[in-house]
Backbone as CSV, one residue per row, in Angstrom:
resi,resn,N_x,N_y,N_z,CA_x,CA_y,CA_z,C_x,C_y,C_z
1,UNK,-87.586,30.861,33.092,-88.447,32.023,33.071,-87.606,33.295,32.923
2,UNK,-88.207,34.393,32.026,-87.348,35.335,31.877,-88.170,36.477,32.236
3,UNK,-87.386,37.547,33.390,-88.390,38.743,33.882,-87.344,39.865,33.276
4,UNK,-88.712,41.142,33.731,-88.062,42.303,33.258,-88.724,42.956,34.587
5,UNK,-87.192,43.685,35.145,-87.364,44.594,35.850,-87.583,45.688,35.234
6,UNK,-89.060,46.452,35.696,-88.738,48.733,35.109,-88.469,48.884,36.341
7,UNK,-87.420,49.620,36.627,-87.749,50.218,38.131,-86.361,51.174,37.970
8,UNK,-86.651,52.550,38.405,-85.866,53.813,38.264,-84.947,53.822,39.263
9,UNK,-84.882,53.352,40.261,-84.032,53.179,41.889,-82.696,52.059,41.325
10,UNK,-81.094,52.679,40.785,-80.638,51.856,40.277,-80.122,50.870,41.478
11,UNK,-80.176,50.909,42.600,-79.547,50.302,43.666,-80.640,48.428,43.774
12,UNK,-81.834,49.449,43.957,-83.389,48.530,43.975,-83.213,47.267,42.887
13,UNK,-82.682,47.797,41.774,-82.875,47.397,40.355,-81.576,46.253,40.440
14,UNK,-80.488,46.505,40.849,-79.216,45.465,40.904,-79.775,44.683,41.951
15,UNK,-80.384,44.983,42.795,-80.649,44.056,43.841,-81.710,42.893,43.524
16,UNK,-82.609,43.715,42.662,-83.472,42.593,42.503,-83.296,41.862,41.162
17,UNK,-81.792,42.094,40.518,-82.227,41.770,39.357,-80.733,40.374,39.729
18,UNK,-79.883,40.613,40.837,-79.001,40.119,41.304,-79.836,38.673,42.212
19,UNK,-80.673,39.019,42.824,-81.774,38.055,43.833,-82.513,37.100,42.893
20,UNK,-83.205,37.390,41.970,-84.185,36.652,41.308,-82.837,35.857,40.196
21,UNK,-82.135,36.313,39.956,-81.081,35.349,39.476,-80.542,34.160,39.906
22,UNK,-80.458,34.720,41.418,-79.987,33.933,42.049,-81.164,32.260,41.982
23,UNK,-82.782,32.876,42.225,-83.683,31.955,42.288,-83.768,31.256,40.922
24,UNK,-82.884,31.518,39.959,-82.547,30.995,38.869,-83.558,31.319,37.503
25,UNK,-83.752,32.689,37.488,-84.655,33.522,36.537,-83.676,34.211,35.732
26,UNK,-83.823,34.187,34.830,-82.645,35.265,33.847,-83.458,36.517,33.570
27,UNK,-82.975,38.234,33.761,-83.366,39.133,34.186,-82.842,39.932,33.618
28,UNK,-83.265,40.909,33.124,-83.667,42.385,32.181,-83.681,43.573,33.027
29,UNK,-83.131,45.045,33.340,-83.710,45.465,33.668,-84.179,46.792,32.647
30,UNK,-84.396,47.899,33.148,-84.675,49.074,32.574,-85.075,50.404,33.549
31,UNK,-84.267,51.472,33.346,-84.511,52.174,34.603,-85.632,53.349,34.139
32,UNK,-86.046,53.427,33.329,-87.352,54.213,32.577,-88.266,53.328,31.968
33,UNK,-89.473,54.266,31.743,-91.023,53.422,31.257,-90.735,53.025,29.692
34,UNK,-89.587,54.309,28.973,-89.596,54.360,27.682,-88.681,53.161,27.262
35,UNK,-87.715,53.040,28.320,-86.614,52.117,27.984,-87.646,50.662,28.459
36,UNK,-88.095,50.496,29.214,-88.760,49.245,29.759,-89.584,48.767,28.382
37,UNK,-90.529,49.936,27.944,-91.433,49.641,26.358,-90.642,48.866,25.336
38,UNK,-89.252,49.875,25.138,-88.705,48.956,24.322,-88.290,47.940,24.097
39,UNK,-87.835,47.572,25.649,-87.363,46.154,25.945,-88.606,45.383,25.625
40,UNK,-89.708,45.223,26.393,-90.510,44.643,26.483,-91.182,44.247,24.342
41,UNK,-90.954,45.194,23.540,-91.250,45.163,22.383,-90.365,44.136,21.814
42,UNK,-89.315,44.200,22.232,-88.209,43.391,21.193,-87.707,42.413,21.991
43,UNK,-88.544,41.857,23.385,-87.985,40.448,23.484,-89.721,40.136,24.143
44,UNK,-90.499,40.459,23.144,-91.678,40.113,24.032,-92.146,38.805,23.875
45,UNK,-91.664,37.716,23.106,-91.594,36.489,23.336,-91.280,36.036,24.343
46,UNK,-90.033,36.179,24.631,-89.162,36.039,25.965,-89.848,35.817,27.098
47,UNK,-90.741,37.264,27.258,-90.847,37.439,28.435,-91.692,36.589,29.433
48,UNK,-91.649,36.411,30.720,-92.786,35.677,30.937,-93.580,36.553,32.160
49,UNK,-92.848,37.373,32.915,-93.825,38.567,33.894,-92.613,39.714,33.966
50,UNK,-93.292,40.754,34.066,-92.828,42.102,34.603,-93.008,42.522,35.660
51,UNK,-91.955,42.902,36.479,-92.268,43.859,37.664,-91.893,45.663,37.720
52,UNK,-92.716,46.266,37.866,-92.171,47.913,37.176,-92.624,48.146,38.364
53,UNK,-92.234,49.673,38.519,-92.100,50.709,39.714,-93.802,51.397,39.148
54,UNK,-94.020,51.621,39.770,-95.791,52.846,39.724,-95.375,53.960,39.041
55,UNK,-93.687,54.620,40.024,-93.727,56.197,39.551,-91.828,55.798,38.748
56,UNK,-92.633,56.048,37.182,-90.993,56.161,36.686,-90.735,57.569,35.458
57,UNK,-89.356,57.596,35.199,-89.136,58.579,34.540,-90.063,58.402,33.163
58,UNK,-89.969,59.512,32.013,-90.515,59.568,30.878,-91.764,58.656,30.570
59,UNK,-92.223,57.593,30.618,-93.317,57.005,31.039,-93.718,56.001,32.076
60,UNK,-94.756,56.526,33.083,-95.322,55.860,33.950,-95.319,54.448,34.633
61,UNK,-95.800,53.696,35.416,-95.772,52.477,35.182,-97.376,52.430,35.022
62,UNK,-98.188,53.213,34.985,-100.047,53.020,34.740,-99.916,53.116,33.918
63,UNK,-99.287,54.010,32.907,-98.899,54.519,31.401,-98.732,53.303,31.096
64,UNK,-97.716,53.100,31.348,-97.046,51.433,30.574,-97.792,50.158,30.929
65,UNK,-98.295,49.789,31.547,-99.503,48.854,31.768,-100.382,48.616,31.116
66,UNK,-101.362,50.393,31.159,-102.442,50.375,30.029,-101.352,50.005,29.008
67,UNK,-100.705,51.125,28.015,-100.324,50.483,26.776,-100.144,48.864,26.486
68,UNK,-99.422,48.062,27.348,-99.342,46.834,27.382,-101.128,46.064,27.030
69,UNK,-101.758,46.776,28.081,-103.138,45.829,27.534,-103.741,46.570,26.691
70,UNK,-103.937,47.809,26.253,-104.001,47.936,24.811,-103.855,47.203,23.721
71,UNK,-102.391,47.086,23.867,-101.937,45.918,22.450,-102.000,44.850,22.992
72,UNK,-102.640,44.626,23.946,-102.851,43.190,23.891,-101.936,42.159,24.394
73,UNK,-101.153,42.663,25.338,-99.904,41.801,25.542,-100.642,41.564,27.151
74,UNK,-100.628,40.402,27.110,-101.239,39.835,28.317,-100.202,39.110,29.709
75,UNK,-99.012,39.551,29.863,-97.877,38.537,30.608,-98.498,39.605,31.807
76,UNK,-98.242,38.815,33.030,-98.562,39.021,34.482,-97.148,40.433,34.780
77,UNK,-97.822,41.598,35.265,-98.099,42.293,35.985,-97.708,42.290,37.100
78,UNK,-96.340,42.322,38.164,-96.586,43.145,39.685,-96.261,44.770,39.701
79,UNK,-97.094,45.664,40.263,-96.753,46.966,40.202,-96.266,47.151,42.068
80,UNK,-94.803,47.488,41.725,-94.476,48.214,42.984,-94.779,49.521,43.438
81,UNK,-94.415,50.153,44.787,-94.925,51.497,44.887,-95.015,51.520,46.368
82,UNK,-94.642,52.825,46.640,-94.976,53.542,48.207,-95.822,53.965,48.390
83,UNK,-96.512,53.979,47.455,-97.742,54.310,47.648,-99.006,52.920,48.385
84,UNK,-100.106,53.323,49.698,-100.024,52.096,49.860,-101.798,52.194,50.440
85,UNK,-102.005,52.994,50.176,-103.812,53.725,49.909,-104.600,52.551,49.080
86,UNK,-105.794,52.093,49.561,-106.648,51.652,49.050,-106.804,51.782,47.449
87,UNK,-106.683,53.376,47.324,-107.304,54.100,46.279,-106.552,53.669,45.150
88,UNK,-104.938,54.107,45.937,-104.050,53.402,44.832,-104.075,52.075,44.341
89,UNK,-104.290,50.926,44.792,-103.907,49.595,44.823,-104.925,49.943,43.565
90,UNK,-106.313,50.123,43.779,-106.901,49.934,42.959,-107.047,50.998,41.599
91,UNK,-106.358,51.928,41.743,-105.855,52.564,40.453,-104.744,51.301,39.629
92,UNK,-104.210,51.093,40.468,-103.012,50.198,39.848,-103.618,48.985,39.221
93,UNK,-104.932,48.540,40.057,-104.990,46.847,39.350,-105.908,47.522,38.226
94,UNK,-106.876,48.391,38.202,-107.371,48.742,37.290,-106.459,48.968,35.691
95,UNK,-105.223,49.433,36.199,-104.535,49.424,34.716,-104.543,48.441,34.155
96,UNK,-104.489,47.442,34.684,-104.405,46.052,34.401,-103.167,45.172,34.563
97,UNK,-102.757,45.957,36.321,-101.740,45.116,36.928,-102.620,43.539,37.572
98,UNK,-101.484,43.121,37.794,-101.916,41.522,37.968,-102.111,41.425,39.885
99,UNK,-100.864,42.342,40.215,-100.703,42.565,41.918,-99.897,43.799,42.081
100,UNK,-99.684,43.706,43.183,-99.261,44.908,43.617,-98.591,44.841,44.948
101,UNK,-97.637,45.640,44.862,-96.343,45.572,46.290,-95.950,46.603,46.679
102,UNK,-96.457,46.912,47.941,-95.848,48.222,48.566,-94.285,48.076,49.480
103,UNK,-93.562,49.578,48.730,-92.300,49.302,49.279,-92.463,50.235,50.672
104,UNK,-91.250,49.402,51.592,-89.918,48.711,51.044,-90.730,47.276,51.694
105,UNK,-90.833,45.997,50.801,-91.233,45.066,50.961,-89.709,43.781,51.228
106,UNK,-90.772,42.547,51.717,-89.626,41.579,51.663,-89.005,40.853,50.489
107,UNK,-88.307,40.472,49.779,-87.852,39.670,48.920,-88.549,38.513,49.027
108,UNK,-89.017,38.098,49.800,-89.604,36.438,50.073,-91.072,36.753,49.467
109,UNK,-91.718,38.223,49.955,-93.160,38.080,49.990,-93.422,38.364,48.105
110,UNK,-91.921,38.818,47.482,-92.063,39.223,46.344,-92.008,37.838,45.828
111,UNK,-91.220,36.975,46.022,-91.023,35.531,45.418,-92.250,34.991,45.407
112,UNK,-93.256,34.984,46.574,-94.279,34.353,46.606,-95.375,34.823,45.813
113,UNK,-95.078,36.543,45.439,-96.539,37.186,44.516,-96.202,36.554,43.403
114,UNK,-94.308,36.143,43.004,-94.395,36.109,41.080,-95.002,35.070,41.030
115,UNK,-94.588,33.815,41.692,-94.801,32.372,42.017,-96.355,32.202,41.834
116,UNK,-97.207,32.884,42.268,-98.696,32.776,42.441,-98.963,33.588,41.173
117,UNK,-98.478,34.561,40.629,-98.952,35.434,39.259,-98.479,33.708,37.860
118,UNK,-96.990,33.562,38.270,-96.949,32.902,36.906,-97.748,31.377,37.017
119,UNK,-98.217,30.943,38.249,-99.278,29.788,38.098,-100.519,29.964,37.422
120,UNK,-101.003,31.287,37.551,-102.134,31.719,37.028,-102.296,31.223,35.611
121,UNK,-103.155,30.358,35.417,-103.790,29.741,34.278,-104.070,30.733,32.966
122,UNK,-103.092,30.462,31.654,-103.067,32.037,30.472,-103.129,30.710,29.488
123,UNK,-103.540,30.876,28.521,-104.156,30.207,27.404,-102.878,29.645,27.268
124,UNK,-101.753,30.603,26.876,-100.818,30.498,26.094,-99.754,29.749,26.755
125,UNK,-99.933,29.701,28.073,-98.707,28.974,29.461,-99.537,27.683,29.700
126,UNK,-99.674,26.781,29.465,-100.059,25.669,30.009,-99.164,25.259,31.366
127,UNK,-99.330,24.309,32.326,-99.269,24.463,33.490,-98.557,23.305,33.317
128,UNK,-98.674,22.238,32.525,-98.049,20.687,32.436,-97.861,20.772,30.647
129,UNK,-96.379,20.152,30.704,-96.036,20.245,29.084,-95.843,18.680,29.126
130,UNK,-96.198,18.344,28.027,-95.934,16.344,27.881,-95.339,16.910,25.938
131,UNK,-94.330,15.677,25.923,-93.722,15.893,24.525,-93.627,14.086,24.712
132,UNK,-94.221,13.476,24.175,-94.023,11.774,23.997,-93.694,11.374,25.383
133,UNK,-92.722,10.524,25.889,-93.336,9.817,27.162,-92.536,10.929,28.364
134,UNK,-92.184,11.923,27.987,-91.800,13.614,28.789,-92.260,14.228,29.316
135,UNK,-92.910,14.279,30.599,-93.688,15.594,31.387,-93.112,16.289,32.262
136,UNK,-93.590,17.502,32.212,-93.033,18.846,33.161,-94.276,19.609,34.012
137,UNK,-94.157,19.306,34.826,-95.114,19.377,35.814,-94.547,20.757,35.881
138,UNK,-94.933,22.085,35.279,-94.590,23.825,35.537,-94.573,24.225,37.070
139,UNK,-96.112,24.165,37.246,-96.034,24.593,38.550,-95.325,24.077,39.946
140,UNK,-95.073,22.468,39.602,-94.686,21.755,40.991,-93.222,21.876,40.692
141,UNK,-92.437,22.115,39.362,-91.361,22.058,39.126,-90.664,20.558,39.303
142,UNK,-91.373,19.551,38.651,-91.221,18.164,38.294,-90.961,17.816,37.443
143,UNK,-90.418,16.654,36.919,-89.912,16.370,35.706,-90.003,14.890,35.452
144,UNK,-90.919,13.891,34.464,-90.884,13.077,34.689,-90.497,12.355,32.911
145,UNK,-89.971,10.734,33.240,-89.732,10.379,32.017,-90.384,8.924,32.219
146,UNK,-91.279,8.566,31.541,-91.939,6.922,31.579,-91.911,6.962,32.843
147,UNK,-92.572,7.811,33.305,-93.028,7.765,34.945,-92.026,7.604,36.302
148,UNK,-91.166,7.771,36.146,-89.851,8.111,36.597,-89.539,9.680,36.914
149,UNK,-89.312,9.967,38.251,-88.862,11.607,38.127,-87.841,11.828,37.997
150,UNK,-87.402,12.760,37.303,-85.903,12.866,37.028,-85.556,14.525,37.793
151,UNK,-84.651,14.476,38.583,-84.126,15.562,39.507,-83.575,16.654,38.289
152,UNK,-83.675,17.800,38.317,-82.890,19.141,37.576,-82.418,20.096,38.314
153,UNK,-81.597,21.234,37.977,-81.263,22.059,38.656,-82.522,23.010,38.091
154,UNK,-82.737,24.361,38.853,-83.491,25.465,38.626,-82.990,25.383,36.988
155,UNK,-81.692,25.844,36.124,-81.565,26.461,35.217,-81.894,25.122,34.340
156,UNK,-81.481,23.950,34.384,-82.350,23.167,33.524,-83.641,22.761,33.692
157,UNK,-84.429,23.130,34.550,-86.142,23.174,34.460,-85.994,24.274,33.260
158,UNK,-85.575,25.490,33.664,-85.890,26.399,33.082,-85.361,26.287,31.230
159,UNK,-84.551,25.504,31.203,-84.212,25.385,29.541,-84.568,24.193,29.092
160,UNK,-85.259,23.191,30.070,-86.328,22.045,29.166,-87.454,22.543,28.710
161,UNK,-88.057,23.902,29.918,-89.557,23.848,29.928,-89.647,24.819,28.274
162,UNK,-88.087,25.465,27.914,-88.132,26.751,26.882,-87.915,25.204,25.612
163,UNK,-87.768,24.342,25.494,-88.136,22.925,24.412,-89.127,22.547,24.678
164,UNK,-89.931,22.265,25.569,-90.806,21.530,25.699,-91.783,22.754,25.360
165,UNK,-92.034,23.700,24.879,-92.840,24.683,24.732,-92.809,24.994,22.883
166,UNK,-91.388,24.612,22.630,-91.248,24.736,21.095,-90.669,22.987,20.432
167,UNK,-91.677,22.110,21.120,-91.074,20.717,20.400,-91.036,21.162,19.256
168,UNK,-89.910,19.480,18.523,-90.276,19.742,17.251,-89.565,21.043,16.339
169,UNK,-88.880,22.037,17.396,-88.558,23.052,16.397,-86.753,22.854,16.716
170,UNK,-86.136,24.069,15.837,-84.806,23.721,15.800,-84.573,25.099,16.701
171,UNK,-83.988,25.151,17.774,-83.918,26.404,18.773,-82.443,26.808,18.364
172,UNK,-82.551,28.329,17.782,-80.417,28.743,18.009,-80.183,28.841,19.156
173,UNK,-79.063,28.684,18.822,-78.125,29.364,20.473,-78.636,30.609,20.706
174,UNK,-78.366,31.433,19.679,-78.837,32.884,20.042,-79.779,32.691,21.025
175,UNK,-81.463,31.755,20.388,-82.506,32.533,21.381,-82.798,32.009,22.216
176,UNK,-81.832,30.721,22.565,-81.867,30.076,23.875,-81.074,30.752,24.604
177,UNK,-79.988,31.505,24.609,-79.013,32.423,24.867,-79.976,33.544,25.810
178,UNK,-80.578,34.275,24.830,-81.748,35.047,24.802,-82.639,34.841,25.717
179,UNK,-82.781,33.765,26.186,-84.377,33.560,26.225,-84.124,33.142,28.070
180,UNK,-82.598,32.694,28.267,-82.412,32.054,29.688,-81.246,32.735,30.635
181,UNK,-80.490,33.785,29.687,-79.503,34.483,30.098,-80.185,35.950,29.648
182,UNK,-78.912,36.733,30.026,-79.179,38.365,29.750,-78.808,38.886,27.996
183,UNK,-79.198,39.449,27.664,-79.111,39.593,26.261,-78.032,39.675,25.793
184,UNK,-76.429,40.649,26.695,-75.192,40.766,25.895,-74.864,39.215,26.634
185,UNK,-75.334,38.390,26.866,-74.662,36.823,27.148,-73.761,36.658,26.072
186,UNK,-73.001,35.990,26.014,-71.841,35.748,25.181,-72.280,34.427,24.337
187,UNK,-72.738,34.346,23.387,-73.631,33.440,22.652,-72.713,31.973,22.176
188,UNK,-71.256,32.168,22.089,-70.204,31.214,22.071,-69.755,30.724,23.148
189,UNK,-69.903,31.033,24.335,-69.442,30.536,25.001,-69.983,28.786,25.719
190,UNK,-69.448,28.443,26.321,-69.521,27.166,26.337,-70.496,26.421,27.298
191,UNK,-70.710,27.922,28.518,-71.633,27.829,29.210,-72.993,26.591,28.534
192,UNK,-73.497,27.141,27.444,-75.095,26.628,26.917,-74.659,25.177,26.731
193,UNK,-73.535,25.253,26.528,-73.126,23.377,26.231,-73.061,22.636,26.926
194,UNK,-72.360,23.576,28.035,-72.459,22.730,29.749,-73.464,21.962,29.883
195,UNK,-74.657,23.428,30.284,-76.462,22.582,30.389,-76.338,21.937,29.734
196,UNK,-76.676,21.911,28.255,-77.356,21.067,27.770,-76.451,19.585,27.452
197,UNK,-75.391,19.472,27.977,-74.958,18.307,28.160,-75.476,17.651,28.965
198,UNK,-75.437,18.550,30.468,-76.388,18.056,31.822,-77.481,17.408,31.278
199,UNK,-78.333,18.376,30.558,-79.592,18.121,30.399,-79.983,16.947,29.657
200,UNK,-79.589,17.021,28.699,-79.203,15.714,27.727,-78.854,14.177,28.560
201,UNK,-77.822,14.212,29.791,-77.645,13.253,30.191,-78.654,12.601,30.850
202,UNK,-79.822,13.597,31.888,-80.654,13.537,32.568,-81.638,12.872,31.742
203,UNK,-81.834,13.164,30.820,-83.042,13.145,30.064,-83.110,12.072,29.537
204,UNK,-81.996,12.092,28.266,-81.948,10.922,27.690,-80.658,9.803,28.077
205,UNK,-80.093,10.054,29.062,-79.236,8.672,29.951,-79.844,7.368,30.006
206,UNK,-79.763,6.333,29.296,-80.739,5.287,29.989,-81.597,4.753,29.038
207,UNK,-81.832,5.786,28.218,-83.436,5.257,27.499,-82.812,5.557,25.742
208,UNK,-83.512,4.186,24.837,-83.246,3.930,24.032,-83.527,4.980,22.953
209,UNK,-84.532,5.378,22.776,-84.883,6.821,22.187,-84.771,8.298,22.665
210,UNK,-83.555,8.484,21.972,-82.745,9.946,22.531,-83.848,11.661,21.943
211,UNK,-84.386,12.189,22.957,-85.529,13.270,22.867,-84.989,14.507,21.809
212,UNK,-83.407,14.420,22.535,-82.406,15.644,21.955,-81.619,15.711,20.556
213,UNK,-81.902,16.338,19.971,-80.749,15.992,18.789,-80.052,17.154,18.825
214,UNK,-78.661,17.586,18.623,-77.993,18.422,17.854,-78.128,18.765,16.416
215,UNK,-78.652,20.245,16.181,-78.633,20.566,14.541,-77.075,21.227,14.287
216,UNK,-75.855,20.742,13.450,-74.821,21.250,13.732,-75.116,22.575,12.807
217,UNK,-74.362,23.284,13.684,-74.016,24.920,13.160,-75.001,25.539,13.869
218,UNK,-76.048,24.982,14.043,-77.651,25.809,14.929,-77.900,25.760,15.884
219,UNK,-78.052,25.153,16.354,-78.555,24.809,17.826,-79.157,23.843,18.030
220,UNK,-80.676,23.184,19.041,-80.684,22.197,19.495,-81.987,21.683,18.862
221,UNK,-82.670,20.395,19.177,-84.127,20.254,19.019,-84.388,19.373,19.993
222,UNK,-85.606,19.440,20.494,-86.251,17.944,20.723,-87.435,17.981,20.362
223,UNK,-87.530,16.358,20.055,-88.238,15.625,18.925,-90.282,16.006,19.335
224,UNK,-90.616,16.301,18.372,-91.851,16.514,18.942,-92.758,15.409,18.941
């Protein structure tokens, strides 16, 4: 899963962008509404929820919300804020935030709002991915093969579930790079080979029909 922090507090912003890493999320931030827009424009595939501040420089976080459901971009929504008034909450969900967190909150109670936002049932997120005899149970964070569970770390849930979402296709390094690390990630490095050696072993160790192929020079596939 890949988030984007907006949030103007640069201390707030390393902390949470240092924490949710840790829970094995690869993380964006942006310390303005204008800089957050852009991000959000040019990796809006990527993304899978945002958490922005209420009050930020050059544009808003209500500003930036509405615009978001304007065009139509539908990814889950937490709006932070000290602000902690009735009136507000519901100015905020009205933009078309998903939830809402008044600071200074706990880290745990934040884990538990994304956790409950990204279960939320979206056309486009299915909740269980199956690719031939392959299932990924999203929400329980399971992994099964011919009915067998197979154990992963956080970062390989997180780079099966980014194949099992594009079977069938040929993924670069770049936008697996992209898509599970921070954007200046170092796209050669050897790191992505690591996983997906892991992953590869896990997966297809054992069983006669191998899911994974290598495209040389490109990057990876599995078979749809």
């Amino acid at each position: 899963m890949r988030l984007l922090v907006v949030e103007d507090n640069v201390k707030l912003a390393v902390s949470l962008k240092r924490g949710l890493e840790q829970e094995g999320y690869a993380v964006d931030t942006a310390l303005d509404g204008e800089a957050g827009w852009k991000k959000l424009l040019a990796g809006l595939e990527d993304y899978n929820l945002i958490i922005m501040d209420l009050t930020l420089p050059k544009i808003d976080g209500l500003e930036l919300c509405k615009n978001m459901r304007k065009e139509g971009i539908m990814l889950p929504v937490i709006m932070l804020t000290a602000r902690d008034t009735v009136e507000d909450k519901i100015i905020g969900l009205d933009a078309g935030a998903d939830d809402y967190l008044v600071k200074p909150f706990s880290f745990d109670e934040l884990l538990a709002r994304l956790r409950s936002c990204l279960r939320r049932p979206r056309e486009v997120l299915p909740g269980e991915l199956r690719v031939r005899d392959l299932t990924l149970d999203v929400t329980g964070a399971k992994v099964f093969r011919g009915g067998s569970e197979i154990k992963l770390t956080l970062k390989e849930l997180r780079l099966l579930e980014y194949f099992m979402r594009h079977p069938g296709q040929v993924l670069l390094r770049e936008q697996i790079t992209g898509h599970l690390w921070d954007f200046d990630f170092d796209s050669v490095s050897n790191v992505l080979d690591a996983h997906m050696k892991n992953l590869r072993r896990k997966i297809d160790g054992g069983y006669e029909e191998k899911l994974f192929e290598t495209v040389r020079g490109m990057g990876y596939r599995l078979k749809g």
